[in-house]
N, C-alpha and C positions, 0 to 999 in steps of 0.2 A: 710229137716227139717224146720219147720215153726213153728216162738214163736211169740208170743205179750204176753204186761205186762197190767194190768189193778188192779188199786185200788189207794187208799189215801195215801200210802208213809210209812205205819208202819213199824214195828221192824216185819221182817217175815211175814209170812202169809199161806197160805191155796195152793199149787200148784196141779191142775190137770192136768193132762196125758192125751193125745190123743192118741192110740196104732191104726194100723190097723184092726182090731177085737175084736171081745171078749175072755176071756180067755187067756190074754197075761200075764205072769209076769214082772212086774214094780218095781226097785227099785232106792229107791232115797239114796246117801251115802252120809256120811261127818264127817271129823275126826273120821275115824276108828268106825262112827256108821251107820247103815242098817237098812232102812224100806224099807217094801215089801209092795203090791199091786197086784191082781189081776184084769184085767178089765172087767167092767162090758158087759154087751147087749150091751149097746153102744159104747163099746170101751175105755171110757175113768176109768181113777183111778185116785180118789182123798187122797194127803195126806194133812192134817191139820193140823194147828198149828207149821210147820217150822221156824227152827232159821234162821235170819239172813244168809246172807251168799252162797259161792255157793254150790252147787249141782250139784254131779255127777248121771245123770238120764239115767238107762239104762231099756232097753223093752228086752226081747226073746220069742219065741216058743219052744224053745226047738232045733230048729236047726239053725235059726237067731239070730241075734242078731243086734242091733242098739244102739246108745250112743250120749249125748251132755252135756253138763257140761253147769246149766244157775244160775245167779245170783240171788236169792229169797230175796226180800226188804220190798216186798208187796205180795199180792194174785196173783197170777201167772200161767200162760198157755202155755204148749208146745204141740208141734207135733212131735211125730218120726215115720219114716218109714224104712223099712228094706231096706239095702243097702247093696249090697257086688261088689265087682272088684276083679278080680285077674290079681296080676302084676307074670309074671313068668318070675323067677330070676336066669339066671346062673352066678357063681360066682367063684372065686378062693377056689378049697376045702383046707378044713383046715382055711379057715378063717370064724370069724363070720360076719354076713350079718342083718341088719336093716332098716325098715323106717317107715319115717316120713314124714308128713304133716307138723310139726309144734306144732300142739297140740297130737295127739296121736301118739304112737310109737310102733312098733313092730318090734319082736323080730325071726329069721329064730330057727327052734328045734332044725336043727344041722349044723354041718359046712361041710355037704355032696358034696357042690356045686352046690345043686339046691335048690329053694322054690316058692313052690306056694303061693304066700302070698296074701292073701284075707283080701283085704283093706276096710273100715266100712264106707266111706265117699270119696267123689268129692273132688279134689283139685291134686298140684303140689306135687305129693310125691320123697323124694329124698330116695334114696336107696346106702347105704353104706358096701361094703364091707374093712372087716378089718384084718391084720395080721400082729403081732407086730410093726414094725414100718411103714410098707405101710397100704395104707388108699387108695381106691378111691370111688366115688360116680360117676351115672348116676340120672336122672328124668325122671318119668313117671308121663303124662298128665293122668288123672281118672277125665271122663267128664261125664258119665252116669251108670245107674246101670248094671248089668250082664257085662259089659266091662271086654275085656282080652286084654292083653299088653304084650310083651315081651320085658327086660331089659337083657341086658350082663354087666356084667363088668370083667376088669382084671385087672392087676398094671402099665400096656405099658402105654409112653408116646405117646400119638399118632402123626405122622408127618402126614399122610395123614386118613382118613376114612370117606367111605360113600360118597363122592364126597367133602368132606373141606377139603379145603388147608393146613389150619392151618398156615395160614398168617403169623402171629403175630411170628410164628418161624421158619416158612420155606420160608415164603417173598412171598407166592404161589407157585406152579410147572411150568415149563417151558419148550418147547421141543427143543430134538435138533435132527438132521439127517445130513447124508451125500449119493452120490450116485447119478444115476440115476433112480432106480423104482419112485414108488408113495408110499408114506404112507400118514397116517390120525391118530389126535390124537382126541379124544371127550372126554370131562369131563361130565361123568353121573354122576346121583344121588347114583348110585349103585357101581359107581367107574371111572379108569381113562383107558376108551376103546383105548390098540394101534392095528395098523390095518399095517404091512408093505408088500407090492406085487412087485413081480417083472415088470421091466419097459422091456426093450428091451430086446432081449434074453439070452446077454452073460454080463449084467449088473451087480451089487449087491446096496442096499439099504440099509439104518439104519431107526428104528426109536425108539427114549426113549424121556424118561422127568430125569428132577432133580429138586431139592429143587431152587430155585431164589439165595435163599440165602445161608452161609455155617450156619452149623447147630454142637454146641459144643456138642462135643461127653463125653466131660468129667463125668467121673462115670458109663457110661454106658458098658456093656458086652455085650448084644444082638443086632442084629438089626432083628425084623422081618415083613415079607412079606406074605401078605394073596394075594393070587392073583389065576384068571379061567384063563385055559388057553383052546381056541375056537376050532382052527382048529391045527396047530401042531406049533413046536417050535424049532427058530434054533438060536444061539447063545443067550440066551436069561437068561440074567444077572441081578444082583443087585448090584450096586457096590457104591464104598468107595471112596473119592482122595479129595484134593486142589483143582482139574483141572477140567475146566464145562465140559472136557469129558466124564465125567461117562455116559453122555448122550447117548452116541456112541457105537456101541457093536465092530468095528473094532479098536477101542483107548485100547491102554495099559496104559493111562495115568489115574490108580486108585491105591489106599494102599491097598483095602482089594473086591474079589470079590467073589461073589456066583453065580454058575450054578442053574439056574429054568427053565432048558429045561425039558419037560416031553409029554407024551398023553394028549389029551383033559381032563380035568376033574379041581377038585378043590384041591388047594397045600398052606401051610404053611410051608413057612423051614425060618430057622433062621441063620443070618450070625453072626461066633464071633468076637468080638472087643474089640481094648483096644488101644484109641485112646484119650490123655488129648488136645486135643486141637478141630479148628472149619472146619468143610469138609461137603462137596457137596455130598446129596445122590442120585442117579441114577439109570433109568431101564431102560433097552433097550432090544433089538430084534434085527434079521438081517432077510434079505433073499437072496438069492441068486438062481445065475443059477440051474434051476433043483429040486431046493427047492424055489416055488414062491410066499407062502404066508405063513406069520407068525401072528396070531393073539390071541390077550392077555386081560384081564382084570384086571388089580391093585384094589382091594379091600380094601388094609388096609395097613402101610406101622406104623411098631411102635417100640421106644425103649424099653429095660429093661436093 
């Protein structure tokens, strides 16, 4: 949208409309009053004689629609052009979901757990999902027109996702092992790739990460794990403890652990808790004789 102001500074003035075509309906609002406009050959609609004040100026077709809200002081000139984005939004069902730019805001129709929301304008929109007393928000970039975005949110605190550490409360991840095979840990964008293979023939290997730091569990009940698992999986845990062993899939030295051994494919389980104090979270793998490679993906690692 493109505006310039032109005239001498009077009390209101005369505002036309630039629409993309002819035949557009235009209307200009303000305090609960409505002038309408049709635009001509040329695209534009003129309204005259406007008080003071701003002005809510919307354009449609009938299946578009565009909007801008401009100050009227003097004789006055806008541009609008049809715009639309859709952010698509999974969400906690049962709650209601919103967003916003800043200036306009919209509203999800139901609390289904999904919304196509077809957003009228470019910019940072924050999107909100809400259920009584939990609240969270994600942002979506809307840089150009026709653009589609996909937005998730849920209530999880996140300890790891998408390759962030999440520093500020798990100090970063760190790995640990024991053994002779070889393992390899890589932090992708996508997540935190372990790799552990057997070394000599009658050897055994570990390889996990944990939190840096301990991480206060107080209030929380869940802990869950999104994570692929590549080729297969053998001891291959999430676990709980004081001790940076969690790291380690031969260590007994944890409070609370979960099994995430399975076939190749894509897994979420959740471990329960009821832990008021601060502990070290851990994932690890093994491999061993006869079984010589274990390989894994961590994707998401979150409280509730």
């Amino acid at each position: 949208m493109i505006f310039n102001m032109t005239g001498p500074g009077i009390s209101g003035g005369n505002l036309t409309v630039t629409t993309p075509g002819a035949g557009i309906t235009v209307t200009a609002a303000r305090d609960g009053k409505t002038k309408t406009r049709v635009s001509g050959a040329d695209g534009t609609a003129v309204f005259k004689g406007l008080e003071s004040g701003d002005w809510a100026i919307a354009i449609t077709d009938g299946s578009q629609t565009a909007q801008k809200t401009v100050a009227v002081t003097t004789d006055y000139a806008v541009a609008l052009t049809f715009f639309a984005a859709t952010i698509n939004v999974s969400y906690p069902e049962g709650s209601s979901c919103t967003a916003t730019d800043g200036v306009t805001t919209l509203t999800a129709p139901d609390t289904g757990g999904t919304w196509a929301c077809v957003v009228p304008n470019a910019g940072t929109w924050t999107v909100t999902a809400t259920d009584g007393s939990e609240s969270k928000s994600e942002t979506a970039e809307i840089t150009t027109d026709g653009q589609s975005v996909s937005v998730s949110i849920d209530y999880g605190f996140d300890l790891y996702k998408a390759g962030d550490e999440r520093i500020a409360v798990t100090g970063g991840w760190v790995t640990g092992s024991t053994g002779k095979g070889t393992h390899s840990v890589q932090k992708l964008d996508s997540g935190m790739h372990m790799k552990c293979v057997q070394g000599d023939s009658d050897v055994s290997d570990d390889v996990g990460v944990r939190t840096s730091s301990k991480v206060d569990l107080t209030g929380y009940s869940q802990l869950t794990i999104q994570y692929r698992i590549i080729t297969r999986s053998y001891k291959l845990s999430l676990k709980v403890g004081t001790s940076t062993a969690v790291a380690t899939s031969n260590s007994s030295s944890y409070d609370a652990i979960l099994d995430l051994n399975g076939t190749p494919g894509n897994y979420e389980k959740t471990l329960p808790i009821n832990f008021s104090t601060q502990m070290y979270i851990g994932v690890c793998t093994h491999c061993t004789y006869g079984l010589p490679t274990s390989e894994f993906v961590v994707e998401r690692v979150f409280l509730r």
